[in-house]
C-alpha positions as CSV (number, residue, x, y, z in Angstrom):
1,X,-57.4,101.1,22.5
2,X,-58.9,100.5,19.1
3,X,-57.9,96.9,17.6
4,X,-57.4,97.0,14.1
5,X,-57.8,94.1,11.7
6,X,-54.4,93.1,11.4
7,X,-54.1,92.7,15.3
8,X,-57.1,90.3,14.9
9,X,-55.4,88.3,12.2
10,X,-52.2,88.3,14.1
11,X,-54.2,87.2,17.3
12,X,-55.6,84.1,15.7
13,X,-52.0,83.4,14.4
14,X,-50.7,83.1,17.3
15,X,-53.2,81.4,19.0
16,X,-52.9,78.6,15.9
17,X,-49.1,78.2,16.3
18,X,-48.7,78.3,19.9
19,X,-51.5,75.4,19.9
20,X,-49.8,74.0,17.2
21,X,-45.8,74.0,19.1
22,X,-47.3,72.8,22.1
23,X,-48.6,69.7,20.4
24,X,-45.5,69.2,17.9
25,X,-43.3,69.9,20.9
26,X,-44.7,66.9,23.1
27,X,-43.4,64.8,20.5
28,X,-39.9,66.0,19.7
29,X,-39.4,67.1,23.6
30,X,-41.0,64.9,25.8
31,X,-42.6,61.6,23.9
32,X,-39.1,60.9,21.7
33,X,-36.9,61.7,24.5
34,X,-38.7,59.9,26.6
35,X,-38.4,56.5,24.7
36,X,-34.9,57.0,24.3
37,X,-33.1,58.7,27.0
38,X,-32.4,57.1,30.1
39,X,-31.3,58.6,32.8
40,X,-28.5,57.9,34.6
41,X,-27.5,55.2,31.7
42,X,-25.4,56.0,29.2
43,X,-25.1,52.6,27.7
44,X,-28.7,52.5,27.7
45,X,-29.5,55.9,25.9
46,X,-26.6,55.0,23.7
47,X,-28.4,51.6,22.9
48,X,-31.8,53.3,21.9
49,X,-30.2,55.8,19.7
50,X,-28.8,53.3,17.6
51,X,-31.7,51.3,18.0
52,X,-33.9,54.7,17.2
53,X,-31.7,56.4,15.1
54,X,-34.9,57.7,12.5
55,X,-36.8,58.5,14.8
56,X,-34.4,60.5,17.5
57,X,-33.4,62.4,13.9
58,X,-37.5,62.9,12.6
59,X,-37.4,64.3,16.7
60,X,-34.5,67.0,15.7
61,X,-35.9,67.5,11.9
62,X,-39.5,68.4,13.6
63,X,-37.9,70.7,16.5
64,X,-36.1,72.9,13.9
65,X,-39.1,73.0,12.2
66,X,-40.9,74.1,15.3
67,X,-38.1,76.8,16.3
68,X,-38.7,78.4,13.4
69,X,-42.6,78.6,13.4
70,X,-41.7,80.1,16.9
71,X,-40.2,83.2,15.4
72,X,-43.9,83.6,13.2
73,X,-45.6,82.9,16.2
74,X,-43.2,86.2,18.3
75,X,-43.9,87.8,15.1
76,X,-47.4,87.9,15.4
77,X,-47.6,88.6,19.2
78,X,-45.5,91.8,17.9
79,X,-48.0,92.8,15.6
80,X,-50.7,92.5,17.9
81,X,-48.9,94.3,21.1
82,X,-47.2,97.0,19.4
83,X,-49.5,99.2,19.8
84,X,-49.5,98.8,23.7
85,X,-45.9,99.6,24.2
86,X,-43.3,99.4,20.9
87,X,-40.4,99.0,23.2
88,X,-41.7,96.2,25.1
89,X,-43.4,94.1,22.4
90,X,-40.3,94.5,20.2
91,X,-37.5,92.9,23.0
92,X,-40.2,90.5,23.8
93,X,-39.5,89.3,20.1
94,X,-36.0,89.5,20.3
95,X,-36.1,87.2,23.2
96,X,-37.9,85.2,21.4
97,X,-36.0,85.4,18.7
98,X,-32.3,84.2,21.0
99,X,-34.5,81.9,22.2
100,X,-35.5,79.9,19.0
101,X,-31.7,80.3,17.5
102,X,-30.2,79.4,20.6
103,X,-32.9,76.2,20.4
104,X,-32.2,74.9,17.2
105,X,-28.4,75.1,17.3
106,X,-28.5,72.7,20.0
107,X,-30.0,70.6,18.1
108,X,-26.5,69.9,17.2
109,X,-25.7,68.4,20.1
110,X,-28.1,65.7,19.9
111,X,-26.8,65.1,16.0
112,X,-23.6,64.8,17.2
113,X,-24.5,62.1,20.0
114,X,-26.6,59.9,16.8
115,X,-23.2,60.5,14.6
116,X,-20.4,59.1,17.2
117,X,-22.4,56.1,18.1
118,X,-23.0,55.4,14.4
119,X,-20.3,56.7,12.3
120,X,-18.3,53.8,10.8
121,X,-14.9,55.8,11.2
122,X,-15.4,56.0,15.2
123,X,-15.4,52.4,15.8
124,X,-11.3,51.7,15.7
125,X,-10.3,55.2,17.7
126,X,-12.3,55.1,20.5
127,X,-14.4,51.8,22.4
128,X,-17.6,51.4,23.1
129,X,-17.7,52.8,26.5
130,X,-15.5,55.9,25.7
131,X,-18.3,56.2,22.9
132,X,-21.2,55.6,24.8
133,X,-19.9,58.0,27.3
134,X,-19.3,61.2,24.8
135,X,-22.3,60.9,23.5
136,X,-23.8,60.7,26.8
137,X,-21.8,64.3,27.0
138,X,-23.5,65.5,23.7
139,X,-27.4,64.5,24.9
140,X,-26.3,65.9,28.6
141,X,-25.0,69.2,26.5
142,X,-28.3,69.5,24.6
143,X,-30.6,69.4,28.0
144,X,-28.4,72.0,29.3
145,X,-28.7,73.9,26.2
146,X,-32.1,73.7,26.0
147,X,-32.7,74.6,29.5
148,X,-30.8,77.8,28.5
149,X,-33.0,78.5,25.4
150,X,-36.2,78.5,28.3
151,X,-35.0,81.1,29.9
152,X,-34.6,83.2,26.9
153,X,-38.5,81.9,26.0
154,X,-39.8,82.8,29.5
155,X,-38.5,86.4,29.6
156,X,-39.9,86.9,26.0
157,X,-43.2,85.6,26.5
158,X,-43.3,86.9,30.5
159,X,-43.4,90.4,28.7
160,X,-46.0,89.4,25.8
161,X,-48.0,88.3,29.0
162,X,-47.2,91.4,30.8
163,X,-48.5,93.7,27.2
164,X,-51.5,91.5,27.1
165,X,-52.2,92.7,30.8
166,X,-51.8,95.7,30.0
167,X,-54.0,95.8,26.7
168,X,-57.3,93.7,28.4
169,X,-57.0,91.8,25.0
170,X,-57.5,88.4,27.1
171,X,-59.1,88.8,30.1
172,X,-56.5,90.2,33.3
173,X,-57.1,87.3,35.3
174,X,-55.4,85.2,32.9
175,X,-52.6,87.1,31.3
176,X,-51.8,87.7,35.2
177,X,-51.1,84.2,35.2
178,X,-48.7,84.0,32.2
179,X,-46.7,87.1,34.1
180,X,-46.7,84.5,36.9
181,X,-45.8,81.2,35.1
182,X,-43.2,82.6,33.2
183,X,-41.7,84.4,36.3
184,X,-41.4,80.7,37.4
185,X,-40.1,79.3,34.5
186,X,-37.1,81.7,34.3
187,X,-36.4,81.6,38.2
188,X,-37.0,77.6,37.7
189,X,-34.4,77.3,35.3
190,X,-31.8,80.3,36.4
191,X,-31.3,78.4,39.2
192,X,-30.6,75.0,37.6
193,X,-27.6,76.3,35.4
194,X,-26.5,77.4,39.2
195,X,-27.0,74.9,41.2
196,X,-27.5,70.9,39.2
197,X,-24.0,71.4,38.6
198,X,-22.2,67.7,37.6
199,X,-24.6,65.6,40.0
200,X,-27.5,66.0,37.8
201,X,-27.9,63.9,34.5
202,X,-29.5,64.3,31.3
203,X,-32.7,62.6,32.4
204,X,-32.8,64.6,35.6
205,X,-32.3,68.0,34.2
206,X,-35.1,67.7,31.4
207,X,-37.6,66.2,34.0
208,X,-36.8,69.7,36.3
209,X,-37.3,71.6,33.3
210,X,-40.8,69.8,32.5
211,X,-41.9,70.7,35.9
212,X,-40.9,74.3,35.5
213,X,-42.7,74.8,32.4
214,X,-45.7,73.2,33.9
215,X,-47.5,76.4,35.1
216,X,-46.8,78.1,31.5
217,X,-48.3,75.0,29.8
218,X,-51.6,75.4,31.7
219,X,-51.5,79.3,30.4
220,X,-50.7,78.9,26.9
221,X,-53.3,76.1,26.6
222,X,-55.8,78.3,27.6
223,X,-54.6,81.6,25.9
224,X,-53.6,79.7,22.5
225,X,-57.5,78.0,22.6
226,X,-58.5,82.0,23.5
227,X,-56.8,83.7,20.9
228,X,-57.4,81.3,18.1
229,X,-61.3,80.8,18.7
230,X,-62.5,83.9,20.3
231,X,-60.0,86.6,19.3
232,X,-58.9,89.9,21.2
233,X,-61.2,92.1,22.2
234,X,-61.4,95.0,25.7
235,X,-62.1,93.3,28.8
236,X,-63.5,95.3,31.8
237,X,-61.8,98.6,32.7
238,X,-58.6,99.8,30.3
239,X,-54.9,100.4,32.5
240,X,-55.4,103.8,31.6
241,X,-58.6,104.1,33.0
242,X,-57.7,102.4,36.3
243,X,-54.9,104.1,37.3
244,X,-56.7,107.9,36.7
């Protein structure tokens, strides 16, 4: 399959912002969260928000920023896998698409934890457990929201994957992978909406949905380093080809 130049552009673009996410995202998602949530303490996480309160908000400025560069960074793994299957490549970006929106509208629930610990009017209705334990609902809200938005991300990127296996862009041994690790992911984290139920807390949910995203991390480092520095190109024998 001929690769024109606007696949090659849209290659490295992708490669750039998913290297990019991946770095920006270990701040907002893992390092900030981190610091402040603690799980199984709701007086605690409450105390480091208030203690935190810039920096949790820089965390929820930076992921909306980041859930948007996701939809340029779907965008260009259209342009580059359109030609492979139209069909395919464009639910993959709609996926991707639900996924990002359903991301960064739960970023609301994390705004809405920082505003009931520290709005001035909430002091005289409710006290300071009843306030440390709703917002304590509002961060437990947002992992489960977020946990959602994965599964959205894995089915639209388990199909980019698949289109890239199908293409020989990337070499097959690795986009078989990304087929794999998102399979994971979206098993992973189908069956915690199912089964974590109310005995799970914040803390524990978002370390189960680190682990599941573990195998997809070790793809996209790889891929995101391949597409931005070597580019797209045919490796070995075309799907065409091997199936005549």
């Amino acid at each position: 399959m001929t690769i024109d130049s606007s696949q090659r552009t849209a290659a490295r673009v992708a490669g750039f912002v998913l290297l990019l996410l991946m770095a920006a995202g270990f701040f907002s998602q893992a390092y900030v969260p981190g610091r402040i949530i603690v799980a199984g303490d709701a007086a605690a996480t409450a105390r480091n928000i208030v203690a935190s309160e810039r920096l949790f908000r820089i965390a929820i400025a930076a992921d909306v920023l980041i859930f948007a560069a996701d939809i340029v960074m779907a965008v260009a793994f259209y342009v580059l896998l359109k030609k492979v299957n139209p069909g395919l490549a464009l639910l993959a970006l709609l996926w991707r698409t639900a996924q990002s929106t359903i991301m960064a509208v739960n970023g609301l629930s994390f705004l809405a934890a920082s505003s009931v610990l520290n709005g001035a009017g909430n002091a005289g209705a409710l006290g300071p457990d009843q306030l440390q334990a709703l917002a304590n609902t509002y961060v437990g809200a947002h992992a489960a929201g977020f946990n959602l938005g994965l599964v959205f991300l894995a089915l639209g990127n388990g199909v980019f994957a698949y289109l890239l296996f199908r293409s020989n862009y990337i070499p097959r041994a690795l986009s078989a992978w990304g087929v794999l690790a998102y399979a994971v992911m979206a098993a992973g984290n189908l069956a915690t909406i199912v089964l974590s139920g109310t005995g799970a807390g914040a803390g524990d949910a978002a370390g189960g949905v680190m682990i599941q995203y573990l195998p997809a991390f070790f793809f996209e480092v790889i891929a995101g380093g391949w597409l931005l520095f070597k580019g797209v190109g045919t490796h070995g024998i075309s799907w065409k080809m091997s199936r005549a």
